[in-house]
N, C-alpha and C positions, 0 to 999 in steps of 0.2 A: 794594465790589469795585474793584483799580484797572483800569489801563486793562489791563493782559490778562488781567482776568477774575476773577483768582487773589486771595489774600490774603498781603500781606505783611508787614513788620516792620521797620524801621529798628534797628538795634542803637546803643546810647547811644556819643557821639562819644568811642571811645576807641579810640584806636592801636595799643594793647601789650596785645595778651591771655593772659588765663590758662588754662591746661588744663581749668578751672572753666569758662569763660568757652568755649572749645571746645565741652564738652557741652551747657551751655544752648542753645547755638545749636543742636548735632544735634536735641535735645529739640525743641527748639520748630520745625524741620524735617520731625519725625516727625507729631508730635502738632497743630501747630496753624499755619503758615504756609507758604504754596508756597514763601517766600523770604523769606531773610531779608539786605540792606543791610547791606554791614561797607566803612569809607572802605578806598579804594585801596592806601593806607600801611600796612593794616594788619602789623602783627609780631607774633612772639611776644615777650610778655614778656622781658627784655635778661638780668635774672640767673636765668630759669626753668632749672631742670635741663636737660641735653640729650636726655633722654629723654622729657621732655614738650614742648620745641622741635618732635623730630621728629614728636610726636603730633599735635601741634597744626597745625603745614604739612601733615599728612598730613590731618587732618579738613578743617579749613580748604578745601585743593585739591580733594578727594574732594568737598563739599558741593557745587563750586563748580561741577563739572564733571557735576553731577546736575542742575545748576540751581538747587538748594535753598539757594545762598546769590550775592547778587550784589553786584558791587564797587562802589563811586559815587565822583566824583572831582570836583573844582569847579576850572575853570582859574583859575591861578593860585597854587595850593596850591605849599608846596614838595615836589617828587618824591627821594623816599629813592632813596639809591646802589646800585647793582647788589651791593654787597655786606654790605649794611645790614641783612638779615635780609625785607625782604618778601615779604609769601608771594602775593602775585599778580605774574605778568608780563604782558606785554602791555598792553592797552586794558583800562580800564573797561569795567565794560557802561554803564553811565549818566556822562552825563560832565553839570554843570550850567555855564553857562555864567558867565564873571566879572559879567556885566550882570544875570541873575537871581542869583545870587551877594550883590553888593553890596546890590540891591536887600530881600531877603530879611534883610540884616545891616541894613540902615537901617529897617526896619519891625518888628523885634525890637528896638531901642534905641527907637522910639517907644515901644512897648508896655511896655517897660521904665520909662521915663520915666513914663507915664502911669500903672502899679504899682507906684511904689516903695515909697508906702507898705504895701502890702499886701507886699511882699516883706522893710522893715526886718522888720517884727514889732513884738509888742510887749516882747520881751526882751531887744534887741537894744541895746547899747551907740551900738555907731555904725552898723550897719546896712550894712557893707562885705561883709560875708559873704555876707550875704543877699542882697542884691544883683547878687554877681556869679553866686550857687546860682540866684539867675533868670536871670540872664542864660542859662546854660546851658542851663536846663531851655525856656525860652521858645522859644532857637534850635535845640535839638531836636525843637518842636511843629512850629516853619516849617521845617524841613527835611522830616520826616516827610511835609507835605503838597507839598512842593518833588516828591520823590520819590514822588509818588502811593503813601502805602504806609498799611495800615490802621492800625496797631497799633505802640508802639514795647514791644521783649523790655530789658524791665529789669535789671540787675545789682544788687546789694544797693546796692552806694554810689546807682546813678542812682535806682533806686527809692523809696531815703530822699532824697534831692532832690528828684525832680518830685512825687512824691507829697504831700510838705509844702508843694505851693503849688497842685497840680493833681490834689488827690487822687479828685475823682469822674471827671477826665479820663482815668483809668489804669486805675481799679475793675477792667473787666472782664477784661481779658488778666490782671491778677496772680490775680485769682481763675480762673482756665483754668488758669494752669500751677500755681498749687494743687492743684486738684483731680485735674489730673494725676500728678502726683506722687501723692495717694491714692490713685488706682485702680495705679499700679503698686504701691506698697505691699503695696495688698488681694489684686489678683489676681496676685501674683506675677509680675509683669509684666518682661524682661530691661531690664538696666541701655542704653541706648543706648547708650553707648561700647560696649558688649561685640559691636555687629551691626556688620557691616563696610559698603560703601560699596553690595555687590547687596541686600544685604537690606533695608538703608532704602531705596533703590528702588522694590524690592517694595512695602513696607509702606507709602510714602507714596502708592500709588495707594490706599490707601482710607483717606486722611486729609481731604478737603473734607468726605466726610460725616460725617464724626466731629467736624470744627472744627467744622462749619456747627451739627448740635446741642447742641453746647456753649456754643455763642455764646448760642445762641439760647435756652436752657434762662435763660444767664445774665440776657440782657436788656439792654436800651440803660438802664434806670433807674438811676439814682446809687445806686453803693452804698457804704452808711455803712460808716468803720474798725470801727465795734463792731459791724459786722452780719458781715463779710466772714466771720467764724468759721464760724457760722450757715448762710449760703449755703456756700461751702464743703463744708461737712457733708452739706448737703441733696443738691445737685448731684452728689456722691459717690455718695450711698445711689440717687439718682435714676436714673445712668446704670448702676450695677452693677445693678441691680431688671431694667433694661434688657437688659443684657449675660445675664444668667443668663434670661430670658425668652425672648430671640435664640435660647441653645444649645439652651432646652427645646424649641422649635420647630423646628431643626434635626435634634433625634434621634427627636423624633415625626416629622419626613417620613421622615427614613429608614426609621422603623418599618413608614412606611403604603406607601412607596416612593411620594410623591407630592411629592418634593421637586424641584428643579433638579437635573440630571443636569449632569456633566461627559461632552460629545462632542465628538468631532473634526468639526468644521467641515471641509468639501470643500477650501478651503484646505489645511488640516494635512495631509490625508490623502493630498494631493500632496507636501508635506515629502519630502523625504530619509530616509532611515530612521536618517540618523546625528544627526537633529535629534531630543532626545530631548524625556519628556514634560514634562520640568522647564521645559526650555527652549523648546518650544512654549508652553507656556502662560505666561513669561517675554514674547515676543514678541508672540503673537497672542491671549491670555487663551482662556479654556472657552467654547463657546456657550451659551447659559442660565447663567451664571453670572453674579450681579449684584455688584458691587464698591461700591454705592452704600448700603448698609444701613450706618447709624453705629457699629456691634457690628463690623463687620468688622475693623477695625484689632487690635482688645483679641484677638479670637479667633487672628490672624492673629501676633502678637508673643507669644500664650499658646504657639502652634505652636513657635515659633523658639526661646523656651525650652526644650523637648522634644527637639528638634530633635537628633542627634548632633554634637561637634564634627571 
C-alpha cells in the first residue's frame, strides 16, 4: 500500500496519448487502482482525430478531478506552452525534486552499467537497442518507487519492453487486467468508456475489494509466460464461481427476507425532501449496506448495463 493507503500505478513515460491509451487508464481506474500517475505534460496525441482530442481531455480531466488519476512533475523538466495541447493546468499533484531527480537518474545508469550484459541479449548485433529498452524500462521501476505507487498499467509497446527484461516483475498486474477483460466479456459487463464521470464514481467505491481479491487470488509468486494462460483462465472461472455464488445468496435473502435492508439512517431522514433517494445514497450510502464484498463491483456495472440511457 502507499503512503495513503490506496493502490496505485505509474502509467509508462509517455507524453502523447491515445484514445486507447484513455481507456486503459479508465479501466484500470474502475477495476484495479485508486490512482493512476500520468507526467504533467501529458497530450493528446498531435495527429489524433479531433474527436478523440476532445475525448481524451475530457477523460483525462474527468479522471483527474475524481482523483482517479494524478499528475507528477520533476523540476526541471521542460513545461509545454499554454497552447501546446496539455490537458492539465495548474500544479502537479506530486512534484519530485531536481536532487531526488538526478539522483534516481545516476542510480539507474549504475544499474544499467552493472546489466548490460543481461540487457545486450544473446541476439543482439551490437546491443544499442537493448540497452537503451533498459534503460527505459529500469527508470520506469525507479520512478515507480520515487512515487510510492504499486504497480506500473502497461501499454502494449511498454509491456513488450519491461517484460523482456523484467518479466516476473510485472506477471501480476498484466494477468489482473487479463482477466479483467474476461469477466467483462463473460458477464456482459459495459464497455468503461460508455459510463460517464458519476458512474465511475459510484462504481469505484466498490473497487479496493475487488483489486484486493484479485491480487490476492493472483499471488506475489512468479508467474511463468507459459503459465500466464492458465492462471488467467483459472482466476476467470474462479471469481465468476464467486460472483454467481454472491447473487444466489442475495436472492435467497430476499427470499427468507433476512438480508441487509436499505434504511434511512436519522441523518437522511432530516434531508430536504428535494434531496432524492439516488442522491442520498450517492452522498451518505444505505445503513446496513456493505460496499466491501468483492461481487459488488461486477453486480454494480451488470446494473448500469440495464440501466436506461
Amino acid at each position: 500500500m502507499n503512503r495513503d493507503g490506496g493502490y496505485s500505478c505509474i502509467y509508462p513515460l509517455r507524453s502523447r496519448l491515445t484514445r486507447e491509451d484513455a481507456d486503459r487508464i479508465g479501466q484500470a481506474s474502475v477495476y484495479l487502482s485508486d490512482c493512476v500517475y500520468l507526467p504533467s505534460n501529458v497530450t493528446a496525441m498531435p495527429q489524433a482525430p479531433e474527436e478523440d482530442t476532445a475525448y481524451i481531455r475530457a477523460r483525462i480531466s474527468g479522471l483527474h478531478e475524481i482523483g482517479a488519476v494524478k499528475f507528477w512533475f520533476a523540476e526541471g523538466s521542460p513545461e509545454l506552452g499554454v497552447n501546446a495541447g496539455k490537458l492539465v493546468t495548474g500544479q502537479a499533484d506530486v512534484t519530485i525534486t531536481r536532487e531526488r531527480y538526478k539522483e534516481l537518474y545516476g542510480q539507474m545508469m549504475a544499474r544499467l552499467v552493472d546489466n548490460r550484459e543481461h540487457f545486450r541479449g544473446g541476439n543482439s548485433f551490437d546491443g544499442i537497442a537493448e540497452v537503451v529498452e533498459g534503460k527505459h524500462a529500469l527508470f520506469l521501476f525507479g520512478l515507480k518507487d520515487l512515487l510510492g505507487a504499486e504497480g506500473i498499467l502497461l501499454d502494449e509497446r511498454g509491456a513488450g519492453n519491461v517484460s523482456k527484461y523484467f518479466r516476473n516483475l510485472v506477471g501480476q498486474l498484466l494477468v489482473a487486467e487479463e482477466v479483467v477483460r474476461n469477466l467483462t466479456v463473460r458477464l456482459h459487463l459495459p464497455d468503461i468508456a460508455e459510463l460517464d464521470m458519476e458512474q465511475i464514481e459510484s462504481v469505484r467505491r466498490h473497487m479496493p475489494a475487488f483489486r484486493d481479491r484479485l491480487l490476492a487470488a493472483a499471488g506475489d509468486e512468479q508467474i511463468m509466460f507459459d503459465e500466464r494462460d492458465a492462471m488467467v483462465e483459472r482466476l476467470t472461472n474462479l471469481l465468476m464461481d464467486e460472483f454467481f455464488d454472491y447473487i444466489w445468496d442475495i436472492r435467497a435473502a430476499k427470499r427468507d427476507n433476512s438480508g441487509p435492508r436499505r434504511v434511512w439512517s436519522l441523518l437522511q431522514l432530516a434531508l430536504p425532501t428535494i434531496i432524492t433517494r439516488r442522491n442520498a445514497a450517492r452522498f451518505f450510502g444505505w445503513a446496513g449496506q456493505d460496499a466491501a464484498a468483492p461481487e459488488m463491483i461486477l453486480m454494480k456495472l451488470q446494473m448500469l448495463r440495464r440501466a436506461p440511457k
